[in-house]
PLY file of the C-alpha trace (Angstrom):
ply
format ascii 1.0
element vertex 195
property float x
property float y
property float z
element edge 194
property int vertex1
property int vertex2
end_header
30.92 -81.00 -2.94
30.21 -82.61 0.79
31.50 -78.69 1.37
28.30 -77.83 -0.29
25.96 -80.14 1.71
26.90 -79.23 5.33
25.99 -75.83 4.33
22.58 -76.50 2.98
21.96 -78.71 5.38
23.12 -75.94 8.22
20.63 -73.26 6.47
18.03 -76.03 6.81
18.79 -76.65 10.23
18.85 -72.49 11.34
15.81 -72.36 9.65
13.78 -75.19 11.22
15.70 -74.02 14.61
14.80 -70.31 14.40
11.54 -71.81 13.48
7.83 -69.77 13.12
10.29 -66.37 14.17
12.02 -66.61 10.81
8.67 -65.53 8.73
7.57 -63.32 10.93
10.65 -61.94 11.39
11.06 -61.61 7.33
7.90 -59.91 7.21
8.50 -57.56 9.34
12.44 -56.62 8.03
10.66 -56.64 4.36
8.64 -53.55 5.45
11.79 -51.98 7.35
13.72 -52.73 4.34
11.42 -50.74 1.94
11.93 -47.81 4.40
15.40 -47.92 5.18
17.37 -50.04 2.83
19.85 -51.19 5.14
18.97 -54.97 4.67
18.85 -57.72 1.99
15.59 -57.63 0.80
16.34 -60.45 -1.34
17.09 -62.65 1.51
13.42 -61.99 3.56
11.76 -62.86 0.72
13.85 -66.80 -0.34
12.68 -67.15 3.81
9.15 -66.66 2.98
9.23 -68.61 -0.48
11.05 -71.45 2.04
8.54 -71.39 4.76
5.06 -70.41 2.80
6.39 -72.04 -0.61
6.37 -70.62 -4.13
2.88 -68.80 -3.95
1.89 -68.00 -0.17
5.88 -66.82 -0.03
5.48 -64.85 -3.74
1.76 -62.70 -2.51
2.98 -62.40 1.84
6.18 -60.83 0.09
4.47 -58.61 -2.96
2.20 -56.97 -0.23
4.67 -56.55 2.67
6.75 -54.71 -0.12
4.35 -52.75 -1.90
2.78 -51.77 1.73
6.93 -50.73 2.50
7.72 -48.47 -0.24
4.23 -46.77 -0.19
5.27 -46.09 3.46
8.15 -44.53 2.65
6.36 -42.86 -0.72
3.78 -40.75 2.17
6.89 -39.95 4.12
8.54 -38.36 1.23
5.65 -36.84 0.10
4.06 -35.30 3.37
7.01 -34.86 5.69
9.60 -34.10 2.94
8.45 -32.32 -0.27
7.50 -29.31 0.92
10.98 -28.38 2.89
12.36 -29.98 -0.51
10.66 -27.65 -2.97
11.60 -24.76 -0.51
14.74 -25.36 0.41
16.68 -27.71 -1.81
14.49 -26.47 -5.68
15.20 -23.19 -5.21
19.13 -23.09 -4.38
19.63 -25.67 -7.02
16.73 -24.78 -9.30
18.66 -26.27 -12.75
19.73 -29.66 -12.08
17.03 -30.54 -9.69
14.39 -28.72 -11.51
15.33 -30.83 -14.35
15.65 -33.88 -12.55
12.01 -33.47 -11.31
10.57 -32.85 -14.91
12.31 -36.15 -15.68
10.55 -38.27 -12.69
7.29 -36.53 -13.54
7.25 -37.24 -17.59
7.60 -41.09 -17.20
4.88 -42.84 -18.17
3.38 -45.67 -16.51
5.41 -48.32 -18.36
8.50 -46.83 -17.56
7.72 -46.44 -14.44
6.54 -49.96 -13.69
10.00 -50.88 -15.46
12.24 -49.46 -13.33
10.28 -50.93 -10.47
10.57 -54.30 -11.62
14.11 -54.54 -12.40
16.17 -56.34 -9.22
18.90 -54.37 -9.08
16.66 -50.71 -9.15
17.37 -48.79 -5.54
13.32 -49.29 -5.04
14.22 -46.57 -1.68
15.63 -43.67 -4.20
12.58 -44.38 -6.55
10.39 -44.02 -3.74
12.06 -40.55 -2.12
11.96 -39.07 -5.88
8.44 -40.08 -6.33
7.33 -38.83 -3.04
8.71 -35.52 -3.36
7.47 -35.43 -7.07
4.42 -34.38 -8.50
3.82 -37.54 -9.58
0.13 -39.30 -8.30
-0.58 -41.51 -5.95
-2.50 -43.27 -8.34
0.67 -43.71 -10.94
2.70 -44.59 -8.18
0.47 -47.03 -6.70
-0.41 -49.07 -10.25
3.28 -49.01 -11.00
4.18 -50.24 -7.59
1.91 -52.91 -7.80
2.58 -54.71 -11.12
6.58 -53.65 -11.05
7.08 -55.40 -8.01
5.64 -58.60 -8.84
8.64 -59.29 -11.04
11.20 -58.42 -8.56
9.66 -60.40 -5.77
9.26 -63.70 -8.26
13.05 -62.62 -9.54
14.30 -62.71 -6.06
12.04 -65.56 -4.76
13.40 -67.33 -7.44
16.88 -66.66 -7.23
16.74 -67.27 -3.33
15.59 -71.06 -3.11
17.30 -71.71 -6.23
20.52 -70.94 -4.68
19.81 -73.05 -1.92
19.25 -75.82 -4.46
22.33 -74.73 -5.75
23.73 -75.95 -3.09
23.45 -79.69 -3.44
22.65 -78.96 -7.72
25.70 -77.17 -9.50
23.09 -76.52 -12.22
21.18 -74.31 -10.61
24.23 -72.27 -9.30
24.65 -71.73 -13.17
21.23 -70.83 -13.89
21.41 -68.07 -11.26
24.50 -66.48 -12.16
23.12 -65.98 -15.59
19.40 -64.64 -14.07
22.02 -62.26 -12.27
23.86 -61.36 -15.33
20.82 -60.68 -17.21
18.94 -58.58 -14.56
22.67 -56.46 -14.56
22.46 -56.08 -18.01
18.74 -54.59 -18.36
19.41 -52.10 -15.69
21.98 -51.08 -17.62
20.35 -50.66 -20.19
17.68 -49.29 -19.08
19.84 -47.07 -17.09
21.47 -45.86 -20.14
18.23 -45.41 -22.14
16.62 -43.04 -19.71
19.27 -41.54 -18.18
18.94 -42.45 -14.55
22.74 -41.40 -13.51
0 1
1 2
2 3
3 4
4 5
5 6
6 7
7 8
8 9
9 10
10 11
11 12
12 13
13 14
14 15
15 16
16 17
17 18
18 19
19 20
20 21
21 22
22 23
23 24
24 25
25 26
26 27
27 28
28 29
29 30
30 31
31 32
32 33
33 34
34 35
35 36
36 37
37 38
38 39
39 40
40 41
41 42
42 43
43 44
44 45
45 46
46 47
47 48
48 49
49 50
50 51
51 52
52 53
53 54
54 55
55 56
56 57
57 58
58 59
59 60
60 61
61 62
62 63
63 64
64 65
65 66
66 67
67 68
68 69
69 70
70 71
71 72
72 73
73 74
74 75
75 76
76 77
77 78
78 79
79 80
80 81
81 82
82 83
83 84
84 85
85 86
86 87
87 88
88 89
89 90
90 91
91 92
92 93
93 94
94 95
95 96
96 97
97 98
98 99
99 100
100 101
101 102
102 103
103 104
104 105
105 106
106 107
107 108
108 109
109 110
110 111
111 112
112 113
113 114
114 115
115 116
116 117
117 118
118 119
119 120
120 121
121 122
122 123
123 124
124 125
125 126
126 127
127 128
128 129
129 130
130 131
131 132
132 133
133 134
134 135
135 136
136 137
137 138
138 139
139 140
140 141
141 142
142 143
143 144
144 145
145 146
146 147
147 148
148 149
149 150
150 151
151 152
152 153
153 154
154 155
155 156
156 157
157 158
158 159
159 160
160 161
161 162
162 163
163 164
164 165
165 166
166 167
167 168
168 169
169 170
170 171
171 172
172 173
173 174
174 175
175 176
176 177
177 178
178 179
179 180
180 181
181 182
182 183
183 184
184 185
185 186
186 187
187 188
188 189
189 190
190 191
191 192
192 193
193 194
């Protein structure tokens, strides 16, 4: 248990060390991240729910993200899809083809579905929906409200693990938050055929 302590208290201390960087700093790896997902996303946005607290944290978060992946949604879609639809639809014209009539025949709840579950590859969605068919405007609504839930999810699960810390119950109370965002994906996975 004193285990515990000395490393809540160290995470406490790095943060108040690293000070006014460590937002910014979040901020700025949250919009990298929803380019190239080569980062914990989850852990920019428990620093911004630290600093900023449950609600400054929750919107700085939502809008760096949402601004991220409709970044990398243009890409896709004006830098991408037409060497895509030349190159890569017509040598593979079943199983892409298909794929494609898949992405563009979700409808708006689905869509704002996958978006919101945690555990989603939010970069994949955004490649397949830039190089789809599929509006700006669809995209956009469904980016919006989808990732509301998976900023609060991981804003949530972020600063309750530091609690966790120094609280055993709130160790528990993640794990199952984990469990059950694992299990919806799957799910949902299996129910629209993501594989």
């Amino acid at each position: 248990m004193e285990f515990l302590k000395n490393i809540d208290v160290f995470i406490a201390t790095l943060f108040d060390t690293i000070g006014l960087w460590a937002p910014i700093l979040s901020s700025i790896l949250i919009l990298i991240e929803s380019i190239l997902p080569i980062m914990p996303l989850a852990v920019f946005i428990t620093i911004n729910f630290y600093y900023f607290g449950t609600i400054s944290g929750f919107l700085l978060s939502w809008i760096l993200t949402c601004i991220g992946c409709y970044i990398s949604f243009l890409i896709f879609r004006h830098k991408v899809k037409f060497w895509f639809d030349s190159k890569l639809v017509k040598k593979n014209e079943g199983k892409l083809t298909k794929l494609m009539i898949i992405v563009n025949s979700l409808r708006f709840e689905q869509l704002v579905l996958l978006l919101a579950i945690p555990l989603t590859p939010a970069f994949v969605f955004n490649i397949v929906a830039g190089v789809s068919t599929m509006s700006n405007k669809k995209f956009i609504c469904s980016l919006l409200l989808g990732k509301i839930f998976l900023v609060f999810f991981w804003g949530f699960i972020g600063t309750t693990f530091l609690e966790s810390l120094t609280e055993p119950i709130k160790f528990l109370q993640i794990i199952l938050l984990c469990i059950l965002a694992f299990v919806i994906s799957k799910i949902v996975n299996k129910k629209f055929n993501i594989d």
